[in-house]
C-alpha positions as CSV (number, residue, x, y, z in Angstrom):
1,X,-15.9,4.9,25.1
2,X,-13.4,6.5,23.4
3,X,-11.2,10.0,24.0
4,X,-11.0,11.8,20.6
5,X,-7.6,12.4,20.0
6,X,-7.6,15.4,17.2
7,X,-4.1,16.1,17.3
8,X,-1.6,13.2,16.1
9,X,2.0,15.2,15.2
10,X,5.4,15.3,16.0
11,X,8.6,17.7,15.9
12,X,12.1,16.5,14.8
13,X,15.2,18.3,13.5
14,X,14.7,18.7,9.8
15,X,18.0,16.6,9.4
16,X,16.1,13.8,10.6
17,X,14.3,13.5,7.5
18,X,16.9,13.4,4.9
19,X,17.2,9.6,4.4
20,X,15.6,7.8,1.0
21,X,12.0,8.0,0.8
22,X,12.0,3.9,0.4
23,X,13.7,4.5,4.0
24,X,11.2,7.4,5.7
25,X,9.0,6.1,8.6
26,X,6.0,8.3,9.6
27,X,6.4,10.6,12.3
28,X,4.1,11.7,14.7
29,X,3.4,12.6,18.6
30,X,1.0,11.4,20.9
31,X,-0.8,14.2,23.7
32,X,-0.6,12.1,26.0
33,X,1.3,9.3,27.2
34,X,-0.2,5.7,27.0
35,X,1.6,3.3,29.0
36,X,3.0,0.4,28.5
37,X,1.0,-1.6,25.8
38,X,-1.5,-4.0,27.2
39,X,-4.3,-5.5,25.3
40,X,-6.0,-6.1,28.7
41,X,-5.8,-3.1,30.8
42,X,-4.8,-0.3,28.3
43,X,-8.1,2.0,27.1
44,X,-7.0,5.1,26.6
45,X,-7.8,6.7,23.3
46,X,-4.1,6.4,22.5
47,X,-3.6,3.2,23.9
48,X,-6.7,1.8,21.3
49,X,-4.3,3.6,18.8
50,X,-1.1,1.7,20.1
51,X,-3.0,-1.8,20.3
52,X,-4.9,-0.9,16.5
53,X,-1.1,-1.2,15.1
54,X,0.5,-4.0,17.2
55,X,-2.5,-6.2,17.8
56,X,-5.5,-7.8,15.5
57,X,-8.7,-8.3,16.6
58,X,-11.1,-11.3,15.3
59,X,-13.1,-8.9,12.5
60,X,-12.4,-5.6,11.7
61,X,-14.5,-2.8,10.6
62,X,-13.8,-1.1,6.6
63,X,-13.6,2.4,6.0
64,X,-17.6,1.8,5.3
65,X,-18.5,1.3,8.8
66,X,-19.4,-2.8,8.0
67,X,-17.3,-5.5,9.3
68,X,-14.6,-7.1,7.8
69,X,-12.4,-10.7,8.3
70,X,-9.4,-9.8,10.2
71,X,-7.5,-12.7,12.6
72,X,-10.8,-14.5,11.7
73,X,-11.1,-15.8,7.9
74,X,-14.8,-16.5,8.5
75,X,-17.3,-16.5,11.0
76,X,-21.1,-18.0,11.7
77,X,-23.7,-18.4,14.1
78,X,-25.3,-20.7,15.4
79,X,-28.9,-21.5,15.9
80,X,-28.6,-20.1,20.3
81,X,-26.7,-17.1,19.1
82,X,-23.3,-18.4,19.5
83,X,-20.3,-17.1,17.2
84,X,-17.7,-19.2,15.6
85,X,-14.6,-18.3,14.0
86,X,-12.2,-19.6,11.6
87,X,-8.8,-18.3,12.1
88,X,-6.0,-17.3,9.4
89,X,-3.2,-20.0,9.4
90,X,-0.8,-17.0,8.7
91,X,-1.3,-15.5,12.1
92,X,1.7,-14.8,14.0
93,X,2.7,-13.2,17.3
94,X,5.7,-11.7,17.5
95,X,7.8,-14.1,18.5
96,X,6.6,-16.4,15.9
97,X,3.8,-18.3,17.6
98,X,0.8,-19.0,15.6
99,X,-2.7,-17.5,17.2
100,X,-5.0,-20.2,18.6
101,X,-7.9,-20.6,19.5
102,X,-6.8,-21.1,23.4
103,X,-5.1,-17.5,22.5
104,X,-8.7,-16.2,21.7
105,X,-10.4,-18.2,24.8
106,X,-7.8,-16.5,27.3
107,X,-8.3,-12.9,26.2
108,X,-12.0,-13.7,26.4
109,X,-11.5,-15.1,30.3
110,X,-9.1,-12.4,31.1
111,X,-10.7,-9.6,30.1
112,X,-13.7,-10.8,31.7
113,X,-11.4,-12.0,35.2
114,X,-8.8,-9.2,35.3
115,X,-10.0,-6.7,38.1
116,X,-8.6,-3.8,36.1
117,X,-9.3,-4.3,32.9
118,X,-10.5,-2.2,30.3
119,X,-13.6,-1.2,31.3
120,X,-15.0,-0.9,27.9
121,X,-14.0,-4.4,27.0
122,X,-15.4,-5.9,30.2
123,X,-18.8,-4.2,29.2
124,X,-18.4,-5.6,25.6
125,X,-18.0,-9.4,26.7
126,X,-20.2,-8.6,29.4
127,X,-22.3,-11.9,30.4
128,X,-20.0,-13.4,27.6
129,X,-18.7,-17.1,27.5
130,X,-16.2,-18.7,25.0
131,X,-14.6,-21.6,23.7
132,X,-13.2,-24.2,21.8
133,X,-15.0,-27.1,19.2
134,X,-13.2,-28.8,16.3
135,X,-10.5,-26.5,16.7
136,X,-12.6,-22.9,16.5
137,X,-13.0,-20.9,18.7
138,X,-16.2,-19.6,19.6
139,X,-18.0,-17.0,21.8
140,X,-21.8,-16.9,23.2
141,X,-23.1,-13.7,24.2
142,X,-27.0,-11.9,25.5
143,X,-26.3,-9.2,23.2
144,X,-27.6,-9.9,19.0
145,X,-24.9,-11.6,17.5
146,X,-24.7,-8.8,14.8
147,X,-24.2,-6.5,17.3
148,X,-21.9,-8.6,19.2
149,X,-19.6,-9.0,16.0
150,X,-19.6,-5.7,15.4
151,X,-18.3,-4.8,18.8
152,X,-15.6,-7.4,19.0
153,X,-13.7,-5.4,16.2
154,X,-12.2,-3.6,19.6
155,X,-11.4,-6.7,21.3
156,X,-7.3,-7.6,19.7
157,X,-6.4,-11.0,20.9
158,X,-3.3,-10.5,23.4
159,X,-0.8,-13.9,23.3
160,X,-2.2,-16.5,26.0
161,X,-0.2,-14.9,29.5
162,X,1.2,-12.2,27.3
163,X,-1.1,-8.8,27.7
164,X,1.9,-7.2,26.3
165,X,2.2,-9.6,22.8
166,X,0.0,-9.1,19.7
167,X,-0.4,-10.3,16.0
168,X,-0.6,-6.9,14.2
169,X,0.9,-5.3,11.2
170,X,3.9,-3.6,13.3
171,X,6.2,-4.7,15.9
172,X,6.0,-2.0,19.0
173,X,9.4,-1.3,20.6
174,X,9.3,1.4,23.5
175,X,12.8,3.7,23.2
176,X,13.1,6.5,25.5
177,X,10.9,9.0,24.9
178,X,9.3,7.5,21.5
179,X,7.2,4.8,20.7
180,X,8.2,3.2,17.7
181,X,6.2,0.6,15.5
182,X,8.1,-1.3,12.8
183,X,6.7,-2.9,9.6
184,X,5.8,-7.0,10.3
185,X,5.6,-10.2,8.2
186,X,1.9,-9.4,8.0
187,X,-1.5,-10.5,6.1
188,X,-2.2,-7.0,5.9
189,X,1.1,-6.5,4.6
190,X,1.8,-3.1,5.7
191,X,2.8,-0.9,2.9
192,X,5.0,1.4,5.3
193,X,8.1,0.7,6.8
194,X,7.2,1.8,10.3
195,X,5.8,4.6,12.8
196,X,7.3,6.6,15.4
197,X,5.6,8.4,18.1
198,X,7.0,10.7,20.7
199,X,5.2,12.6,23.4
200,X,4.4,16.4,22.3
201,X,1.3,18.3,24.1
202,X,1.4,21.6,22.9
203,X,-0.6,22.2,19.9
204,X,1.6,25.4,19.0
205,X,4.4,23.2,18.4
206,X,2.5,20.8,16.4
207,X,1.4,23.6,14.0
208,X,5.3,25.1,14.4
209,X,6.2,21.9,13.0
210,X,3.7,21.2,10.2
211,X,4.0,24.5,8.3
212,X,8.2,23.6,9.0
213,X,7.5,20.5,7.0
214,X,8.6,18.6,9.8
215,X,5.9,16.5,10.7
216,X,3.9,13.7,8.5
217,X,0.4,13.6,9.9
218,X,-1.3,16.8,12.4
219,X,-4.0,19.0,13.2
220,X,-3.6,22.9,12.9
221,X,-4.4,24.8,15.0
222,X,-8.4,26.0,14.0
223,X,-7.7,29.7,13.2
224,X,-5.1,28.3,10.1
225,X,-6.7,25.4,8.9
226,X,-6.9,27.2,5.5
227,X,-3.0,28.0,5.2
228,X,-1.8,24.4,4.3
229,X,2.0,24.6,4.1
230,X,2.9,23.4,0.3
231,X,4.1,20.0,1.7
232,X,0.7,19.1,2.7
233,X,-2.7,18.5,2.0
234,X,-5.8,19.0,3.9
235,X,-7.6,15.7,4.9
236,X,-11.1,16.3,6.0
237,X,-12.8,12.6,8.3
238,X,-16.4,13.3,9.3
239,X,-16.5,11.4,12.7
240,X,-19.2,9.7,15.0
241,X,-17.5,12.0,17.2
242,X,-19.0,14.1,20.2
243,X,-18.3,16.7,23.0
244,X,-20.7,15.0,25.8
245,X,-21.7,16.7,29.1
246,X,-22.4,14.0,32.0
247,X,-24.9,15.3,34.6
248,X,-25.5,13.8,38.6
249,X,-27.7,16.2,38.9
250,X,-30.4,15.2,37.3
251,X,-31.6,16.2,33.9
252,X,-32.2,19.8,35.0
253,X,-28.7,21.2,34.2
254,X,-28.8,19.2,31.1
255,X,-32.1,21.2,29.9
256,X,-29.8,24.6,30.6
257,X,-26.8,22.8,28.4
258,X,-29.6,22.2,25.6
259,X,-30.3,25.8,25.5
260,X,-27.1,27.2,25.4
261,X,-25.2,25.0,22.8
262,X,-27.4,26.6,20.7
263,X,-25.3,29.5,20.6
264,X,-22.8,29.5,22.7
265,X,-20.0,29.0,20.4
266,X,-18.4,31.3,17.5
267,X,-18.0,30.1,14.4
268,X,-14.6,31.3,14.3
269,X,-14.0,29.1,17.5
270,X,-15.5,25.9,15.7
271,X,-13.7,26.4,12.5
272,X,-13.9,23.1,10.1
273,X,-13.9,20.4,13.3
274,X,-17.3,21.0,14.9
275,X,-20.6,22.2,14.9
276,X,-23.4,22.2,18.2
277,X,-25.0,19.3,18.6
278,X,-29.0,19.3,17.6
279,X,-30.2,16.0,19.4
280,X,-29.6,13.5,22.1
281,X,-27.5,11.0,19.9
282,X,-25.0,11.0,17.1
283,X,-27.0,12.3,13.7
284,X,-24.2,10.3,11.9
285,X,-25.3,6.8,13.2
286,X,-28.5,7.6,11.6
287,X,-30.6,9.0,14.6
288,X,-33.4,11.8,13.8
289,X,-32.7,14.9,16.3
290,X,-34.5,14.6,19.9
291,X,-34.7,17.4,22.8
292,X,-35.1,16.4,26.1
293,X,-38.8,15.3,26.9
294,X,-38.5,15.8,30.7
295,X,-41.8,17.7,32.7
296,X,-39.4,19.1,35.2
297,X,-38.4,23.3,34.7
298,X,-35.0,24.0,34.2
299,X,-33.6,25.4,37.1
300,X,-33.3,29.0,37.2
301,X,-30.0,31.7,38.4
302,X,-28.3,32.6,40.2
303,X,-26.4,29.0,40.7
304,X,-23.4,27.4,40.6
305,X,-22.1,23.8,38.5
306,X,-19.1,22.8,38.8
307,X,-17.9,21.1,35.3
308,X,-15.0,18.2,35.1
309,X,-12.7,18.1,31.8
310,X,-9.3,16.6,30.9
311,X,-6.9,19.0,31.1
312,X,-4.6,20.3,28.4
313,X,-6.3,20.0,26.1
314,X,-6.4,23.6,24.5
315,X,-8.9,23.6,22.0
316,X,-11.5,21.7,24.6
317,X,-10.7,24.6,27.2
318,X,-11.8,27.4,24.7
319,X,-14.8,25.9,23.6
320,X,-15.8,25.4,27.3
321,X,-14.6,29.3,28.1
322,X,-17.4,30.5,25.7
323,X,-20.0,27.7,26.9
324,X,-19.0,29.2,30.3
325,X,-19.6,33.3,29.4
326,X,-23.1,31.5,27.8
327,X,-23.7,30.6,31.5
328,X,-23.6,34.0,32.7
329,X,-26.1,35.2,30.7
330,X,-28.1,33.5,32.5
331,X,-27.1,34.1,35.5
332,X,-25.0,30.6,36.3
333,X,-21.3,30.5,36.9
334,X,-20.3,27.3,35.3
335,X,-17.0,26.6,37.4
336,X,-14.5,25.0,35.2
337,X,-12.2,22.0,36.9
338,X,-9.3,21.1,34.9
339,X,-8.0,17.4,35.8
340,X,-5.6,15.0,34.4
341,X,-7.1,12.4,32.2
342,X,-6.8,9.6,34.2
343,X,-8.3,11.6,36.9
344,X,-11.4,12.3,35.2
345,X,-12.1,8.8,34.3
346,X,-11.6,7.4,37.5
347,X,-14.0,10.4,38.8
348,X,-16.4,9.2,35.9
349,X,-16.5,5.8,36.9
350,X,-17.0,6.2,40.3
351,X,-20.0,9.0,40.1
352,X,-17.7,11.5,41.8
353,X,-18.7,14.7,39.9
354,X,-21.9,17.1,39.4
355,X,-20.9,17.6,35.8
356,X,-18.3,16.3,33.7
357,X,-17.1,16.6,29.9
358,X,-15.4,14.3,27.6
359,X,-15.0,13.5,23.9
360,X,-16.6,10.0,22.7
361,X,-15.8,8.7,19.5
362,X,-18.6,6.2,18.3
363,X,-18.3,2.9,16.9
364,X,-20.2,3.1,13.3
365,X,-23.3,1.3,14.5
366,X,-26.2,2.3,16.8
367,X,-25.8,0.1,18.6
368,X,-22.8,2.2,19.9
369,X,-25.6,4.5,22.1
370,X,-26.7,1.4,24.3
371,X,-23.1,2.3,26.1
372,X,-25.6,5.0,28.0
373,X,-28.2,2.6,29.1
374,X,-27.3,-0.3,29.9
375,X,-26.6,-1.2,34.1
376,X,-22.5,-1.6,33.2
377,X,-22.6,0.2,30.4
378,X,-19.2,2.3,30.2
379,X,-21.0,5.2,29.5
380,X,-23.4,4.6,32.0
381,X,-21.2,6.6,34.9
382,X,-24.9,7.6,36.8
383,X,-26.6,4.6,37.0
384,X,-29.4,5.5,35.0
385,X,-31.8,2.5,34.5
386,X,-35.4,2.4,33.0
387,X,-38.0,-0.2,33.8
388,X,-38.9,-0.5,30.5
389,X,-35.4,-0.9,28.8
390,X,-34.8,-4.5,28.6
391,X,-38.4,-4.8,26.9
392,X,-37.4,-2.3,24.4
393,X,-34.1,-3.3,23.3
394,X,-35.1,-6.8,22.8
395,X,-37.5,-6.1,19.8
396,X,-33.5,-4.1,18.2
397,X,-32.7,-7.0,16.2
398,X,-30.9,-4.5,13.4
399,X,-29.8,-1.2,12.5
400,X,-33.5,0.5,11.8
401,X,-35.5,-1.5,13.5
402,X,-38.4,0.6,14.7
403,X,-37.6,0.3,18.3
404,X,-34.5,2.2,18.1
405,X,-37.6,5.6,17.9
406,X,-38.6,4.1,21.2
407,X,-35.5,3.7,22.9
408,X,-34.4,7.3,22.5
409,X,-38.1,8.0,23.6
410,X,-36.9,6.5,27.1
411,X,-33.9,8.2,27.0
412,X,-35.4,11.8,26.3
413,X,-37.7,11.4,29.4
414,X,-34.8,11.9,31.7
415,X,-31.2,11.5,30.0
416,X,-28.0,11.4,31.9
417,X,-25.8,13.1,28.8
418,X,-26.1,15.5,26.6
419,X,-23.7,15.9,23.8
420,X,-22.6,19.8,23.2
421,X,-20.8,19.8,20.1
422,X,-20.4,17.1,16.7
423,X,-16.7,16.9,15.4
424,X,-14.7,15.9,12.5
425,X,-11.1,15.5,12.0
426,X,-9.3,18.2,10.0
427,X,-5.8,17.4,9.7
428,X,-2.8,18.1,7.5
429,X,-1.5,15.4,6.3
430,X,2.6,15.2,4.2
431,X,1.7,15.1,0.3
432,X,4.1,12.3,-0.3
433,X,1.9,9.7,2.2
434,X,-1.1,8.3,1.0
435,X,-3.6,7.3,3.8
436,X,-7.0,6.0,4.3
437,X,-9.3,8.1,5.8
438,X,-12.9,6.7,7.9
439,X,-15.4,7.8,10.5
440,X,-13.4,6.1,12.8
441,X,-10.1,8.0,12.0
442,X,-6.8,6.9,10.5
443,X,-6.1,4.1,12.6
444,X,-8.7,2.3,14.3
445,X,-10.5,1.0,10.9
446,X,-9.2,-1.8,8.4
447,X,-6.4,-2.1,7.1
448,X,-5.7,1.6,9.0
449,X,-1.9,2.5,8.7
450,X,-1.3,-0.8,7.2
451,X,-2.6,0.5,4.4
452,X,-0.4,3.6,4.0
453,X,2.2,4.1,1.4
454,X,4.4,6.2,0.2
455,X,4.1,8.0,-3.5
456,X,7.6,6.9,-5.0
């Protein structure tokens, strides 16, 4: 699972760009702060961004959703399922190392040992085993080996005892108060000099600086996303992006969220970025629109839910002030519980919530939904099980396969998520930069910011 993170910008003095363009490094600002890199822990939505630049994963995925050779040249499987990989020769860590194969084995173990790893790693490689014959490295896995491929595009391999040390496109260097990525020797070979983030929360400064001309790359505010200051352009990404309600209260308050997404949201709040939600699963990753099948009545008001969200996030806390006055219509005070973002997914993962809200971004599969249902699923944070869900998906084979009808079918009989509201990115990005957009936003795809340049 991964926190959408709409607004990437950054405010500087206007003297700071006045360099060359040849000498110009993209600026930008993170929401939030990330921590220390760390390709084993770190899973934050900005630490995914931070790892996507300094580290490389065995495949990647294109800006068409279908995977592409990354660390890995070539790949195949075997016969019983098992993956093997041929790595680049020109792979190097930072401090010059080549990547190994004993460098992909130990990420593997690690991520699978480490007691706080990421959790959406650990359910990636979950049941997984890895490695080593004639020199390749190789990695054995329950799950479809397309599937498992697929997923392994979020797995960069850290340097064998160095969580800290990857094999990307840009060197990361903490400085106080930024974090600053500079241009590597690189396959890729990164077309910009460098990146540099610093920590800047309030979206009113973000859209000060953008009409200024001061940042490279934000998102306006959604009342001016038509006024696009004359040194930008708008960039428009539709995303397998979602504003998803968690319920431990059974599927009953989720029936009451099905009704009022419907309309509880102005268009003038949704602007370009989102629209409500029409089904149980993401539209985009090809799923036909599904209400809830359960037999139970909705419950009816006067009540009370109480409804976790990360806060400071502005735009999140509007759209969840008209889903709120929605509510009261019929007759339900939906309390609203701001918490800090670690917070809330440490209350996610434990189950200690009646209702809470996050953004998911979607990998560009289907496969991407299983997340919900399986037992240590990441974005299984109720324990919802089915007796019939290991016979389903074992006849899902592929992307289209008839079983994937049936699947949701089990899910609509008594979900543990709804999804409220589908987004896309809208941002303003400086005329001068030329960027890559995808589904899975400017960074996270291959080549992502390695293949940015600048119009000379």
């Amino acid at each position: 699972m991964h926190n959408l993170l709409l607004a990437l910008g950054l405010v500087f003095a206007p003297a700071l760009f006045a360099p060359p363009l040849a000498a110009q490094i993209v600026e930008e600002s993170l929401a939030r702060d990330p921590g220390p890199l760390d390709f084993i822990q770190g899973d934050s939505y900005e630490q995914w961004i931070l790892q996507s630049l300094a580290g490389d994963a065995l495949v990647g995925i294109g800006t068409n959703g279908r995977v592409v050779p990354r660390l890995a040249t070539e790949w195949r499987t075997q016969t019983n399922g098992t993956l093997s990989f041929t790595l680049r020769s020109d792979a190097r860590y930072t401090d010059g190392s080549p990547v190994t194969a004993e460098d992909v084995v130990w990420t593997i173990q690690e991520l699978r040992r480490h007691p706080k790893a990421s959790p959406t790693k650990r359910a990636i490689l979950e049941g997984a085993e890895a490695g080593i014959e004639a020199g390749r490295p190789w990695i054995r896995s329950p799950k479809p080996a397309g599937r498992l491929l697929l997923e392994l595009a979020r797995v960069p391999i850290a340097q064998r005892h160095h969580p800290e040390r990857g094999s990307g496109p840009f060197a990361f260097q903490k400085e106080p108060g930024a974090w600053v990525f500079t241009r590597r020797d690189h396959f890729l070979k990164p077309r910009i000099e460098g990146i540099r983030f610093r920590l800047l929360p309030d979206p009113a400064g973000i859209m000060a600086a953008l009409q200024k001309g001061w940042l490279t790359i934000g998102a306006p505010a959604t009342r001016r996303q038509t006024e696009v200051p004359p040194t930008h352009r708008l960039v428009t990404q539709p995303m397998h992006a979602q504003l998803v309600v968690w319920s431990r209260l059974g599927v009953g308050p989720l029936q009451l969220l099905e009704r009022w997404r419907k309309d509880a949201f102005p268009p003038q709040l949704l602007g370009q970025n989102a629209r409500p939600s029409r089904g149980l699963w993401p539209e985009t990753l090809g799923f036909e629109p599904q209400a809830i099948a359960a037999s139970t009545t909705p419950p009816k008001g006067p009540g009370t839910l109480r409804l976790l969200y990360a806060a400071g996030e502005e735009s999140i806390e509007k759209l969840l002030l008209a889903l709120r006055e929605r509510a009261r219509k019929d007759g339900f005070d939906l309390q609203l519980a701001p918490v800090e973002q670690g917070l809330l997914t440490d209350c996610l993962q434990k189950g200690e919530f009646q209702l809470a809200c996050s953004m998911v971004v979607f990998d560009p599969s289907p496969w991407a939904v299983l997340e919900y249902l399986e037992p240590n699923g990441p974005m299984n944070f109720t324990g919802w099980r089915h007796p019939r869900l290991a016979q389903v998906t074992a006849r899902i084979q592929l992307p289209g396969d008839p079983a994937w009808r049936d699947l949701q079918t089990l899910w609509a009989e008594n979900p543990a998520a709804l999804p409220l509201l589908d987004f896309q990115s809208v941002i303003w990005v400086d005329k001068r930069l030329q960027v890559e957009p995808s589904p899975l936003g400017l960074y996270l795809h291959t080549p992502g910011a390695a293949g940015w340049r600048w119009n000379r």
